[in-house]
TIMI-697966 format. One record per residue (C-alpha): residue in one letter; x, y, z. Coordinates in steps of 0.02 Angstrom, whole numbers, plus 50000, padded with zeros to 5 digits. Layout:
TIMI-697966
aXYZ...
This chain:
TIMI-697966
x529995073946220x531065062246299x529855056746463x531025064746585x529805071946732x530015090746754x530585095746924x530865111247034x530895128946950x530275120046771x528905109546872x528235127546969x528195138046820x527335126546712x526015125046827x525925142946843x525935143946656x524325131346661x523675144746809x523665161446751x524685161146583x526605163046562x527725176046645x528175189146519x529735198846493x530085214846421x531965217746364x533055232446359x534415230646242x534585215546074x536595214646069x537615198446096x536665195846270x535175201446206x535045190146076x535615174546180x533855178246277x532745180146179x533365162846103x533465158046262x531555159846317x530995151746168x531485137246239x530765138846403x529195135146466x528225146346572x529105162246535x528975173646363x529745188246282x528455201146252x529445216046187x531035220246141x531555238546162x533145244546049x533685257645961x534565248045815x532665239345769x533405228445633x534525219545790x533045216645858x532015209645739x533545197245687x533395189945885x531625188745864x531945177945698x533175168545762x532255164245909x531005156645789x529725169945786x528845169345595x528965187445522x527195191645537x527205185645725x528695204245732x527695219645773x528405236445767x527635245845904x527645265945967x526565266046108x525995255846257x524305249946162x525295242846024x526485231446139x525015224946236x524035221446076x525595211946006x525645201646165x523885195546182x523915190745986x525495178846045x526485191645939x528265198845972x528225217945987x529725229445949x530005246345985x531445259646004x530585267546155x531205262246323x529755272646423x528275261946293x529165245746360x529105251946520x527395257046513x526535241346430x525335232846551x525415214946494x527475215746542x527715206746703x529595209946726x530875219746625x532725214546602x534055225846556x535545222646438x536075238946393x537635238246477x537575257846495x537525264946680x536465279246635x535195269946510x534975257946652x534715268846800x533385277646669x532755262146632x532435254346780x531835269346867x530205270046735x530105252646757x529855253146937x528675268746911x527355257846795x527605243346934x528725231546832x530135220646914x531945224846871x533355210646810x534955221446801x536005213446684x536805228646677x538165227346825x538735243146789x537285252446841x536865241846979x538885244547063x538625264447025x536775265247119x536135250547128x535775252847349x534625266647280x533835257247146x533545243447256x532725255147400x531505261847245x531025245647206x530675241347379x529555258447386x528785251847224x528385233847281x529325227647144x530695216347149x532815223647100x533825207947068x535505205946976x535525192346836x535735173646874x537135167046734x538435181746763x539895178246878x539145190447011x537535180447060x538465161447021x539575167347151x538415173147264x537625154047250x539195145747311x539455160047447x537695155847509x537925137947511x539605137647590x538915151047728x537445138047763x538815123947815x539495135747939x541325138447827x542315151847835x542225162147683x544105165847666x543955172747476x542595172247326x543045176847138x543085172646962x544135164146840x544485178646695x544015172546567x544845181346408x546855184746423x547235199246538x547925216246413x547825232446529x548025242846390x546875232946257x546105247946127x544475240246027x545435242345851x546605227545897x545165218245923x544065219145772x544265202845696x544175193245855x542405203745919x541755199345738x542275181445750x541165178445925x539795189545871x540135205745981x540475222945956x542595225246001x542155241246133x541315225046234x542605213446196x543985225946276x542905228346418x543315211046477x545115209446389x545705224346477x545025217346647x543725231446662x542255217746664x543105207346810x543265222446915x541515228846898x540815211346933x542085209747088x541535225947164x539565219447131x540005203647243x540845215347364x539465227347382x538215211247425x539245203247536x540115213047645x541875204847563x543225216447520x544545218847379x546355214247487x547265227947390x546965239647278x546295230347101x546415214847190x547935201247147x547355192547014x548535177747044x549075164046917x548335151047041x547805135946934x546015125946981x547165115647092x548135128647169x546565141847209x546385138147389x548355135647423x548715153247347x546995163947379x547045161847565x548025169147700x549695171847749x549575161647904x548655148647795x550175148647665x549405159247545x549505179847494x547995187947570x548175198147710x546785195147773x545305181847754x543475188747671x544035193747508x543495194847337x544905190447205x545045181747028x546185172646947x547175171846763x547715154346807x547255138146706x545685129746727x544645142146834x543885150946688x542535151846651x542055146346829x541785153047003x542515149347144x542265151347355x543775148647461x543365142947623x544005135047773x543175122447895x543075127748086x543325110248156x544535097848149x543185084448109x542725092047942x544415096547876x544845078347888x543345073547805x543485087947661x545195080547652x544655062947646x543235067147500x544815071847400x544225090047409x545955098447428x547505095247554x546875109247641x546815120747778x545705129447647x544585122247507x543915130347341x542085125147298x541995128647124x540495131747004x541505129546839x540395136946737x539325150746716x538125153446561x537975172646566x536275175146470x535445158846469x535135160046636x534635176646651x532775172846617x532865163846794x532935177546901x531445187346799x530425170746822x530825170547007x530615188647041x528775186146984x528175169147021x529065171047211x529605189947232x531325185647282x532945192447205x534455182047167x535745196247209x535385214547293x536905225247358x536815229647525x536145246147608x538085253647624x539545253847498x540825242647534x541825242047366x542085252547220x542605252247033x543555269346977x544265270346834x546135272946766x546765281846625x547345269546483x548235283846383x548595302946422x547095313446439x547065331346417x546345344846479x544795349446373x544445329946319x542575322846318x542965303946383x542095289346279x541355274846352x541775260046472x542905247946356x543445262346228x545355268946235x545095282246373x544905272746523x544785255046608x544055248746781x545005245446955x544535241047098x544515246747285x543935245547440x542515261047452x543325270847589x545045269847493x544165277547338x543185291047456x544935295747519x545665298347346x544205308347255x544045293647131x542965294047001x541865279646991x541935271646823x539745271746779x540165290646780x541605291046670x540675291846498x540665311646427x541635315846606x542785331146529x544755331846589x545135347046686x546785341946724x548335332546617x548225314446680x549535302246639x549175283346581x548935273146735x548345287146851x546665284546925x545245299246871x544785307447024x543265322847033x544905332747050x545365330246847x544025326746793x541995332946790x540715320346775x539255323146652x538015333346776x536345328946628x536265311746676x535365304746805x536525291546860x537905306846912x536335315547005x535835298747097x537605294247141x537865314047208x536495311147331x536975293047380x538775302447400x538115317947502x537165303447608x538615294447625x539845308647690x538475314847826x538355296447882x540335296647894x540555314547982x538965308648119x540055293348142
């Protein structure tokens, strides 16, 4: 202990702890993010992982070690009962059934790190059905049908939130702050973190996914720039803030040169417009996030410029960090101790991520999954996508090719047919159908 007084978020849920006994999570998914929180809790106070659901136990069952769990403290559990036994005994529980998770009564909130649209939208949906709370780590559910999960939530009294730590919700942070001191919000974005490869296939990536402890399919999801779309199009969708072009620009704007580059052209900069979501491959913005704004009086540009923010007209706050998974556990603590999300999208679409071919399909071809060597993300505004039949990417996975599409073509429904036995393609249908009736009354 080192004396220092505990404030804010640590202060409230201790005393909750001391109240009614810590929060307790139940988690979807023990990979590389996985792991990182069930370490993570462990070091918290106030909060505790109650269950882990996966389908690879073992994985699961190494977190729980790691995290410093003794290996009679690991349960393996098949139903409800034997969760909620595991959790009053102070034990770990851990299971390879999603719905028994779900189900368990002494789970306050759930969090999922799947990282598969269709496992999540399962997921969450059974969550919200035995009244749990819902942490989407999983951003690619939540940009396929995430306005409809977060409408079932609010029919379930039950909290949707995206995950504090990923690029998405930091972002959202400095949007909210800079919107509270009256800026402009000219652009908001990300620094990409891994070096930009359009055409990146997982089998030149082996050795580097086994070097930082991942699986390569997820290391080519960000590598090939897939990852940076999908979490653009999330801030998009809860803010009302727009690619500029098709798959944004994706400038080589150094930390210094951000607001100089991602503003507009009357500002000196390449947007065509201001309110704007963007990232950039230049130096020193990774692995932050970043708000571009510009002051509406004369008075505060000159002080901005004074406090050696930037020459101006426009400024970049920066956050330059994010930490992913460590903070995740934040947003479950606050969607139960105060009901409030840290990120929702917003009741319309205003962004969307299809997907592009990375190689030739052909007709006849079952399509693998998001980071794989069939397809990667791109963004666009939503009624650019409408107008072209894309595909969104959370239904590419085991879509079949109908029609020869060349590398760099988008998929549309026109080449290819989504997998009809999931529910996320059913879900997104209906938001669709709802969509085109609000258009045509329009």
């Amino acid at each position: 202990m080192t004396g220092v007084t505990q404030l804010g978020l640590a202060a409230e849920l201790a005393a909750r702890m001391e109240k009614s006994g810590p929060i307790t999570i139940g988690l979807a998914g023990a990979g590389q993010m996985g792991t990182d929180i069930v370490v993570e809790v462990a070091l918290m106070t106030g909060v505790r992982i109650g269950a882990i659901s996966e389908v690879r136990t073992e994985a699961a069952r190494d977190a729980a070690l790691l995290s410093g769990f003794a290996a009679d403290d690991i349960v393996n559990a098949s139903s409800p009962s034997d969760i909620d036994r595991a959790i009053e005994a102070n034990k770990i529980a851990i299971t390879d059934d999603l719905n028994a998770l779900c189900a368990a009564g002494r789970i306050d909130v759930v969090i999922d790190a799947t990282g598969n649209p269709n496992i999540g939208t399962l997921f969450a949906l059974e969550a919200m059905k035995n009244g749990k709370h819902v942490v989407m780590l999983n951003v690619e559910a939540d940009i396929t049908v995430g306005r409809f999960l977060k409408e079932e939530a609010r029919k379930a009294g039950v909290v949707y939130t995206g995950a504090a730590g990923d690029e998405p919700a930091c972002t959202m942070e400095i949007i909210s702050f800079a919107q509270s001191l009256g800026f402009e919000i000219v652009a908001a974005g990300k620094g990409k973190n891994n070096p930009l490869k359009f055409d990146a296939m997982p089998a030149d990536y082996e050795q580097e996914a086994r070097e930082r402890n991942m699986n390569a399919r997820m290391l080519v999801e960000f590598v090939d720039g897939t990852k940076t779309m999908v979490e653009m199009v999330a801030v998009a969708n809860a803010t009302g803030l727009v690619p500029d072009v098709p798959g944004m620009h994706g400038p080589k704007a150094t930390r210094e040169e951000l607001a100089q580059v991602l503003c507009t052209k009357e500002d000196g900069g390449i947007l065509s417009r201001s309110g704007v979501v963007d990232y950039s491959i230049g130096k020193g913005v990774a692995p932050g996030v970043f708000c571009i704004v510009k002051p509406k009086h004369p008075r505060v540009l000159e002080r901005m410029i004074d406090l050696k923010v930037g020459p101006g007209p426009c400024f970049s706050i920066l956050r330059p960090y994010h930490l992913t998974s460590l903070e995740t556990p934040l947003s479950a603590a606050r969607a139960v101790a105060f009901g409030k999300p840290d990120m929702q999208p917003l009741d319309h679409p205003v962004a969307e991520c299809v997907s592009v071919a990375k190689r030739d399909l052909q007709p006849g071809e079952t399509l693998g999954k998001i980071g794989e060597t069939d397809y990667r993300g791109f963004a666009m505004t939503w009624s650019e996508a409408r107008s072209e039949k894309a595909l969104p990417l959370g239904l590419s996975e085991r879509a079949k090719v109908i029609k020869p599409i060349k590398a760099g073509e988008r998929l549309t429904y026109d080449n290819c047919q989504p997998d009809e036995s999931f529910i996320v393609t059913q879900i997104r249908r209906r938001l669709d159908e709802a969509d085109q009736r609000f258009v045509s009354a329009a």
